[in-house]
DOGUNU-364253 format. One record per residue (C-alpha): residue number from 1; x, y, z; residue in three letters. Coordinates in nm, 3 decimals, decimal comma. Example, Ala and Ser with C-alpha at 12.3 -4.5 7.8 and 13.67 -1.06 7.14 Angstrom:
# DOGUNU-364253
<pt i="1" x="1,230" y="-0,450" z="0,780" aa="ALA"/>
<pt i="2" x="1,367" y="-0,106" z="0,714" aa="SER"/>
END
This chain:
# DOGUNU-364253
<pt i="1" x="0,000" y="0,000" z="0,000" aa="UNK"/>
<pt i="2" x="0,285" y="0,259" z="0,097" aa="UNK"/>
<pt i="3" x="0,481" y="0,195" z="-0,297" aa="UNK"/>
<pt i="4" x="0,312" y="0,568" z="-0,305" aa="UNK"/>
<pt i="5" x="0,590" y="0,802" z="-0,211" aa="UNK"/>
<pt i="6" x="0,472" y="0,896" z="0,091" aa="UNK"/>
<pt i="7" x="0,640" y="1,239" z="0,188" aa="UNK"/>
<pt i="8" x="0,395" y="1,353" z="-0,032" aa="UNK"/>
<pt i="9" x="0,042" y="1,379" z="-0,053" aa="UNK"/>
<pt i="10" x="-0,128" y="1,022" z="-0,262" aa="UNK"/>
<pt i="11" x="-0,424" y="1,267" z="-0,389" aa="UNK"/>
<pt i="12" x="-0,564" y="1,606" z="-0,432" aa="UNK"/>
<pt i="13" x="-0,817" y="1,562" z="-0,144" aa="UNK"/>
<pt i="14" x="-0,525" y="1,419" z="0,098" aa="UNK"/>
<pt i="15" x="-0,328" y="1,710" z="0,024" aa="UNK"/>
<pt i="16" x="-0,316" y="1,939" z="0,377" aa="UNK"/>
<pt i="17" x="-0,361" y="2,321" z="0,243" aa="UNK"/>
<pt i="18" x="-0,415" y="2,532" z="0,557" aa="UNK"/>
<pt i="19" x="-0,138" y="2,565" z="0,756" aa="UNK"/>
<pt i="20" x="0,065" y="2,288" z="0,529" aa="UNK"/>
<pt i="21" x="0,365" y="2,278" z="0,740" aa="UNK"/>
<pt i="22" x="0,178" y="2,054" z="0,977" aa="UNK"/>
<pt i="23" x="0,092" y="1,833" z="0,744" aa="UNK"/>
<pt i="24" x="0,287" y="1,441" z="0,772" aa="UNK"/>
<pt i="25" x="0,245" y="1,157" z="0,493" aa="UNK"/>
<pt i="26" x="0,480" y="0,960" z="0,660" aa="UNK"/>
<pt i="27" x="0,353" y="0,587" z="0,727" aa="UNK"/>
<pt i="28" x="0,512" y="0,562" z="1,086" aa="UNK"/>
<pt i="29" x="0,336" y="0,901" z="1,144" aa="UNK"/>
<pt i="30" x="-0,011" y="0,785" z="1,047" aa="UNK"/>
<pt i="31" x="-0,012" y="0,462" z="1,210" aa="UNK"/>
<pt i="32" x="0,091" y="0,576" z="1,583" aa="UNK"/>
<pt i="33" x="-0,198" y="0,773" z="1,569" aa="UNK"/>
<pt i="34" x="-0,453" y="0,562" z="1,444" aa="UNK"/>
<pt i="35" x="-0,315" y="0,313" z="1,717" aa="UNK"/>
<pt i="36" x="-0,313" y="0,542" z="1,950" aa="UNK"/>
<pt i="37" x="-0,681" y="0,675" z="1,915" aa="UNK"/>
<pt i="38" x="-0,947" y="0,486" z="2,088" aa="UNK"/>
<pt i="39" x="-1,190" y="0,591" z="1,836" aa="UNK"/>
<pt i="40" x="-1,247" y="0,696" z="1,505" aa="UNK"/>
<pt i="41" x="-1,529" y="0,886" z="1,354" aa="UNK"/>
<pt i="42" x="-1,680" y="0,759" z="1,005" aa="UNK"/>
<pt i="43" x="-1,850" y="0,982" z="0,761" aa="UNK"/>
<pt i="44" x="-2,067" y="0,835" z="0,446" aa="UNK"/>
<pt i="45" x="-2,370" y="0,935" z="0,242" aa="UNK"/>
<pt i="46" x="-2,695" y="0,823" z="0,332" aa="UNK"/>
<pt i="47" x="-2,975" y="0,854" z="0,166" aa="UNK"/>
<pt i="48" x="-2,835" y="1,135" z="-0,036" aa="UNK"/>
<pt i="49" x="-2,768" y="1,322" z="0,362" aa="UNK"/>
<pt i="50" x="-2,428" y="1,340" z="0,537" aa="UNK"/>
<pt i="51" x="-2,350" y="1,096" z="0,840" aa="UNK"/>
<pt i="52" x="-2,085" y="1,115" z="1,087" aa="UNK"/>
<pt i="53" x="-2,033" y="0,830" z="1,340" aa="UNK"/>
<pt i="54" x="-1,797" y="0,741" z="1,623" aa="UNK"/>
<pt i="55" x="-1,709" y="0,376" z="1,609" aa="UNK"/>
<pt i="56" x="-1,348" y="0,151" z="1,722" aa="UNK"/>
<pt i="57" x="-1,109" y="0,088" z="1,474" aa="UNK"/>
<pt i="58" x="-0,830" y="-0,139" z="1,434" aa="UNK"/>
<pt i="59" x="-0,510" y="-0,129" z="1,237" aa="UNK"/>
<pt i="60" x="-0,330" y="-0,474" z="1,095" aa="UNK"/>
<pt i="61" x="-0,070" y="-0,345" z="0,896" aa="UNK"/>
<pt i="62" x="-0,167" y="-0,165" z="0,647" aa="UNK"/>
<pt i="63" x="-0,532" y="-0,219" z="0,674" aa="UNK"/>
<pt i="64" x="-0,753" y="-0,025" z="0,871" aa="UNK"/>
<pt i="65" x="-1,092" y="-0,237" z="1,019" aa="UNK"/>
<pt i="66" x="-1,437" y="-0,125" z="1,146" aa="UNK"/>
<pt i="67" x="-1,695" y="-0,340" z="1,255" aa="UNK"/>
<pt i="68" x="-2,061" y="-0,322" z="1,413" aa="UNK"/>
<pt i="69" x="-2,468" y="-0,470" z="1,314" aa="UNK"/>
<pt i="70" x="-2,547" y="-0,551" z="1,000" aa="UNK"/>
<pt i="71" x="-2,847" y="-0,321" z="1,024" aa="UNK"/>
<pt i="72" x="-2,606" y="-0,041" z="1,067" aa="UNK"/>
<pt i="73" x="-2,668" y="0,233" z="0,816" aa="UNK"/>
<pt i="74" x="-2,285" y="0,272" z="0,810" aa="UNK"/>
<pt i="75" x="-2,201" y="-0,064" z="0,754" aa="UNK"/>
<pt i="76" x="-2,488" y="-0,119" z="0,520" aa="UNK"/>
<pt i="77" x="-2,344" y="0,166" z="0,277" aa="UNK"/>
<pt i="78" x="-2,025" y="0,022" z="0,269" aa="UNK"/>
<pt i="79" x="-2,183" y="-0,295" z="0,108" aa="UNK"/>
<pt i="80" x="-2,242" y="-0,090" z="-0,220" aa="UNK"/>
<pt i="81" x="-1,878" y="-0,007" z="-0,274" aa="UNK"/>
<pt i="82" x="-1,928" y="0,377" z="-0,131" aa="UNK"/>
<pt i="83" x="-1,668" y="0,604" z="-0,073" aa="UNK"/>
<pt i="84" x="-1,574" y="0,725" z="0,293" aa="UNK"/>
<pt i="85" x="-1,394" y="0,929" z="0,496" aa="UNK"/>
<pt i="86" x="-1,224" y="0,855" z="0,840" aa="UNK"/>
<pt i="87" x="-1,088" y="1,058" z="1,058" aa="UNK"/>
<pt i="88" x="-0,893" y="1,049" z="1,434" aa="UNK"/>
<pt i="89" x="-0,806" y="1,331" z="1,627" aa="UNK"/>
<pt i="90" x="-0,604" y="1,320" z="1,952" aa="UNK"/>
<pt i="91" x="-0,554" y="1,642" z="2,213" aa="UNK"/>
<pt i="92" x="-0,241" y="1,658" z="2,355" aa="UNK"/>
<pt i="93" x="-0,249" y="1,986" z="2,486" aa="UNK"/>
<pt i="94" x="-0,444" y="2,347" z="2,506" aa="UNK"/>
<pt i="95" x="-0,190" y="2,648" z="2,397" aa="UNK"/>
<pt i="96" x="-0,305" y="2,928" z="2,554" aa="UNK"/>
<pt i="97" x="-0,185" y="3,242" z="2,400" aa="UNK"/>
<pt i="98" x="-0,223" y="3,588" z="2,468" aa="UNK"/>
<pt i="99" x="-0,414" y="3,703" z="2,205" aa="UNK"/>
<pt i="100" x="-0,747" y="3,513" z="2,208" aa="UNK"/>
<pt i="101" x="-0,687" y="3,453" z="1,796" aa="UNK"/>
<pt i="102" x="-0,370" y="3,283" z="1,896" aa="UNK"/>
<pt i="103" x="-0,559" y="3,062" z="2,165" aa="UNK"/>
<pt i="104" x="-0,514" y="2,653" z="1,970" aa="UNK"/>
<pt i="105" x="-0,420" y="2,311" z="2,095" aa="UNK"/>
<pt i="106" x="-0,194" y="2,059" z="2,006" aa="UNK"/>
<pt i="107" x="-0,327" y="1,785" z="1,821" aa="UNK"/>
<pt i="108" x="-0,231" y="1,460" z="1,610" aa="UNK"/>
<pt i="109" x="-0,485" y="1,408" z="1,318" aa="UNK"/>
<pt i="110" x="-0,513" y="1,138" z="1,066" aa="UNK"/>
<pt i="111" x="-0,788" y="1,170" z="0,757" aa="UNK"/>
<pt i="112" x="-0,852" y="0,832" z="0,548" aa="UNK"/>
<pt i="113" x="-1,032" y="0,842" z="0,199" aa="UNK"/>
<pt i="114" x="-1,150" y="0,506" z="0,020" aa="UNK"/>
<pt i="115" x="-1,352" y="0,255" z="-0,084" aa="UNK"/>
<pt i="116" x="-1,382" y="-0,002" z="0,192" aa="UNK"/>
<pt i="117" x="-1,475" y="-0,400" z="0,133" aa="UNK"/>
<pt i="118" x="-1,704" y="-0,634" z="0,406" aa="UNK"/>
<pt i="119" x="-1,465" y="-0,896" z="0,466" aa="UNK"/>
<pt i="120" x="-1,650" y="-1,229" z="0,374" aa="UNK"/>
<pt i="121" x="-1,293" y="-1,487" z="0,484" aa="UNK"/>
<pt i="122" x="-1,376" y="-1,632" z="0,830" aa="UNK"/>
<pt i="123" x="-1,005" y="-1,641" z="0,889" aa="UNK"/>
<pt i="124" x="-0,973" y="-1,243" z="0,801" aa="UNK"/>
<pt i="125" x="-1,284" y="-1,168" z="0,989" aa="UNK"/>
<pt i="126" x="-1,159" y="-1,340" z="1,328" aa="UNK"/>
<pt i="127" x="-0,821" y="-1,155" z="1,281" aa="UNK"/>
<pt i="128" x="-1,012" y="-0,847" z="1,303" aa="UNK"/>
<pt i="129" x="-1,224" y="-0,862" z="1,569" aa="UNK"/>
<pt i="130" x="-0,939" y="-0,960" z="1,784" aa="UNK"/>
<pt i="131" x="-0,762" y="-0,632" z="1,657" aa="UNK"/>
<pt i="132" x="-1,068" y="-0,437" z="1,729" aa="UNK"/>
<pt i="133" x="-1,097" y="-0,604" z="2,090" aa="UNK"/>
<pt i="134" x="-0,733" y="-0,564" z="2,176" aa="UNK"/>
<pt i="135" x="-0,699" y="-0,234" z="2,035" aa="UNK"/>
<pt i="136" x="-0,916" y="-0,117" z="2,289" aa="UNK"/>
<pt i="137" x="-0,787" y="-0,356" z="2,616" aa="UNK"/>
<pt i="138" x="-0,425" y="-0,513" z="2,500" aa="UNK"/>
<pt i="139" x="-0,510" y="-0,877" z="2,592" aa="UNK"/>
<pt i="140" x="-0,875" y="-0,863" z="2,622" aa="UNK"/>
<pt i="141" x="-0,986" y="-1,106" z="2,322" aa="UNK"/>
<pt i="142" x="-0,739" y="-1,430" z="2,458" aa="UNK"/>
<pt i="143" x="-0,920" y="-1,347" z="2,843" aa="UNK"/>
<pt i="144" x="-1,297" y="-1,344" z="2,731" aa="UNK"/>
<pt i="145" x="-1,539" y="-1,604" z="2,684" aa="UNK"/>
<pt i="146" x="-1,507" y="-1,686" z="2,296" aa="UNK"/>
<pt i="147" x="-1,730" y="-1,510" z="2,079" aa="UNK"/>
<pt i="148" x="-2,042" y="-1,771" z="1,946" aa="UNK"/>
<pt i="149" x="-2,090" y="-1,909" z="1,565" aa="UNK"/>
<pt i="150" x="-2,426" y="-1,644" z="1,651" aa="UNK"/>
<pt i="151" x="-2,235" y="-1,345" z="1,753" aa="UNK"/>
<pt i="152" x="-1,963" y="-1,384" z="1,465" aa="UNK"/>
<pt i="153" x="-2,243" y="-1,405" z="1,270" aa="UNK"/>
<pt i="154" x="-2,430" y="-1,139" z="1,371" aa="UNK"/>
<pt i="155" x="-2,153" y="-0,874" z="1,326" aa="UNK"/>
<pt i="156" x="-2,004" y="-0,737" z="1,012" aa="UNK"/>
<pt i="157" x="-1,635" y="-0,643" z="0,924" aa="UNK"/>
<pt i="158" x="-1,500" y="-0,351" z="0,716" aa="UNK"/>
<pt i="159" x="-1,190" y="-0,349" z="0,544" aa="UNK"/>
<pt i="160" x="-1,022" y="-0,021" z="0,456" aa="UNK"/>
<pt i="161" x="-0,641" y="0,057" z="0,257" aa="UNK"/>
<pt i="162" x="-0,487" y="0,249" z="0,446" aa="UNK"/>
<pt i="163" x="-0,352" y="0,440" z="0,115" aa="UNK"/>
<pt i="164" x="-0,509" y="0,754" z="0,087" aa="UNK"/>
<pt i="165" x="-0,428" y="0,951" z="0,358" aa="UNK"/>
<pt i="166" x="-0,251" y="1,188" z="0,545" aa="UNK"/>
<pt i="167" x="-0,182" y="1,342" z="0,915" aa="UNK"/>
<pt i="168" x="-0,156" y="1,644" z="1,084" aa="UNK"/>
<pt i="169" x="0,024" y="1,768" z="1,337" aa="UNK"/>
<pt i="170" x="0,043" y="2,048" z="1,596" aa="UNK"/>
<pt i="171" x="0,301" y="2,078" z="1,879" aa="UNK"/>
<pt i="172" x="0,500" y="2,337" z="2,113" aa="UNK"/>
<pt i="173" x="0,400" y="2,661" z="2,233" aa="UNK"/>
<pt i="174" x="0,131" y="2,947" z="2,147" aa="UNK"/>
<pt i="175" x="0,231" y="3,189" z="1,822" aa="UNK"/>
<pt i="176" x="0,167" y="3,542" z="1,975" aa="UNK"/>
<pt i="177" x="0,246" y="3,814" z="1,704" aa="UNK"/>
<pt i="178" x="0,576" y="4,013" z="1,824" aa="UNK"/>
<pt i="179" x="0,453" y="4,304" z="2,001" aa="UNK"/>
<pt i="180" x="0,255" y="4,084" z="2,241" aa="UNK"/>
<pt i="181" x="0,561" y="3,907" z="2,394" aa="UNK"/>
<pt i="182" x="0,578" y="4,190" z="2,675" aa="UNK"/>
<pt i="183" x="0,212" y="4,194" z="2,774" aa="UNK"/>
<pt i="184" x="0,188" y="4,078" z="3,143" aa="UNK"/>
<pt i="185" x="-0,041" y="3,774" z="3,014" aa="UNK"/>
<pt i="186" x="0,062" y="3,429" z="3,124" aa="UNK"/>
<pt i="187" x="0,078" y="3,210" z="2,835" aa="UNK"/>
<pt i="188" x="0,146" y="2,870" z="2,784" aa="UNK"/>
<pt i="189" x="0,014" y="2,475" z="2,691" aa="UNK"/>
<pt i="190" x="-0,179" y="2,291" z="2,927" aa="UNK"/>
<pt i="191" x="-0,116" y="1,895" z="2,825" aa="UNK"/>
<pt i="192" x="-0,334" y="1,617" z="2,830" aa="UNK"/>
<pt i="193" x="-0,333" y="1,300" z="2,862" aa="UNK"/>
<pt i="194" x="-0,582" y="0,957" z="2,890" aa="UNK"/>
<pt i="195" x="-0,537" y="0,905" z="3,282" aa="UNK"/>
<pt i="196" x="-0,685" y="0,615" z="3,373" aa="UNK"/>
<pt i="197" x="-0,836" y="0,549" z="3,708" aa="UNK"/>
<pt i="198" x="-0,838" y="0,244" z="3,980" aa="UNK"/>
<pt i="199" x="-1,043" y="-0,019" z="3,814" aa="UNK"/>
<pt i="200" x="-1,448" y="-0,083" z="3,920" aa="UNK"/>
<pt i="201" x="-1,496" y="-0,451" z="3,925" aa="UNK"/>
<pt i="202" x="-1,860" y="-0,538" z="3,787" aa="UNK"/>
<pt i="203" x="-2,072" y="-0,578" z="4,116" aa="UNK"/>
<pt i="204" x="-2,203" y="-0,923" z="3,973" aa="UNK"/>
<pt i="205" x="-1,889" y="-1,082" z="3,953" aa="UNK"/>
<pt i="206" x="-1,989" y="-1,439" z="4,133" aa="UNK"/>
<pt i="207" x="-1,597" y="-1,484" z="4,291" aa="UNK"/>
<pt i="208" x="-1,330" y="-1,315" z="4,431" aa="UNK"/>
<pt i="209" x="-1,196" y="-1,263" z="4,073" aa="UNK"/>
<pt i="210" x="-0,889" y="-1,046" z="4,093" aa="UNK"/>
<pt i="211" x="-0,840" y="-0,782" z="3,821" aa="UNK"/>
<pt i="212" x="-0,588" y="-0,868" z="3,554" aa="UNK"/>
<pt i="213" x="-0,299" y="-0,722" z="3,541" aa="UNK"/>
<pt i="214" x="-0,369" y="-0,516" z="3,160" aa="UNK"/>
<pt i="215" x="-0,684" y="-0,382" z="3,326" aa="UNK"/>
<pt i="216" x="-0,476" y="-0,308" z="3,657" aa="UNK"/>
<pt i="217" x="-0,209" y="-0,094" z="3,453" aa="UNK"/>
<pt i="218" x="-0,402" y="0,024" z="3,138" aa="UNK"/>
<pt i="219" x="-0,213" y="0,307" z="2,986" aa="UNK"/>
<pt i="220" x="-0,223" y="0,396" z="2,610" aa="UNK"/>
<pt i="221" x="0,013" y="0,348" z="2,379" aa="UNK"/>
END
């Protein structure tokens, strides 16, 4: 998928135009983030009207999956070959300047354009709803109760190139014009970060069933 040369743009609509210096095609770029994001959000046509929706991803190599009911509008549109867009977006920090026009945050984005396929192999299919599993909880899909021949059934996989695409990237400090360097206004970034908390074990567990270690120190990647 990456023979395209990929410090630049592999179309017209993947090309970033405002503020271009942010702009990455670099593979190793494109797929921290979309492993990194817990979500992503997916926009189609439907019924001739717009759609946006947030749904888990999963990357295996240089595929990107989705997955959900087969009486999902979103899935159901991808059965007819349509073209659509994906995008993730993570905050790493608020840069306050100290000119309210300067006032931004610092962000990783990655936007996705294509054609996706439902993935009819068995083999395929299984591989990607483990992906989708552990990219959420590392570890999750080998500790659960295996999925039924009725559940398998009952969901649908989509298959995406990661090809057409490209990231964008913001980082460091506010951009106050010169003159506003003396003002006595604090300026700055505020990070963030995914902190999770102590665990909350289900209140129907039937044991003493201790808390595995991946859910005892979840972190991101």
């Amino acid at each position: 998928m990456y023979a395209l040369v990929m410090s630049e743009p592999s179309s017209s609509r993947t090309k970033v135009r405002r503020l271009a210096e942010r702009a990455s095609y670099d593979p190793a770029t494109i797929t921290t983030i979309l492993d990194e994001a817990l979500i992503c959000h997916v926009g189609f046509v439907d019924d001739g009207a717009p759609v946006v929706i947030p749904t888990i991803h999963a990357r295996i190599g240089e595929t990107l999956y989705l997955h959900g009911s087969p009486a999902s509008r979103m899935l159901r549109s991808m059965r007819s070959g349509a073209e659509i867009s994906v995008n993730v977006t993570l905050v790493d920090g608020l840069v306050v300047a100290r000119a309210a026009f300067h006032n931004s945050m610092n962000y990783r984005s990655v936007v996705l354009f294509g054609s996706p396929r439902i993935v009819d192999d068995a083999t395929e299919k299984w591989a990607a709803l483990e992906a989708i599993t552990d990219h959420v909880i590392p570890g999750r899909w080998a500790d659960s109760r295996p999925m039924t021949e009725k559940e398998f059934k009952g969901t649908l996989v989509a298959a995406l190139p990661i090809d057409e695409v490209s990231a964008k990237v913001r980082s460091g400090g506010p951009s106050d014009d010169e003159e506003d360097y003396d003002l006595p206004i604090w300026a700055g970034v505020i990070p963030l970060q995914i902190r999770p908390s102590a665990p909350v074990a289900d209140s129907l567990l039937t044991s003493e069933v201790p808390a595995p270690d991946y859910v005892v120190d979840y972190r991101r990647p």
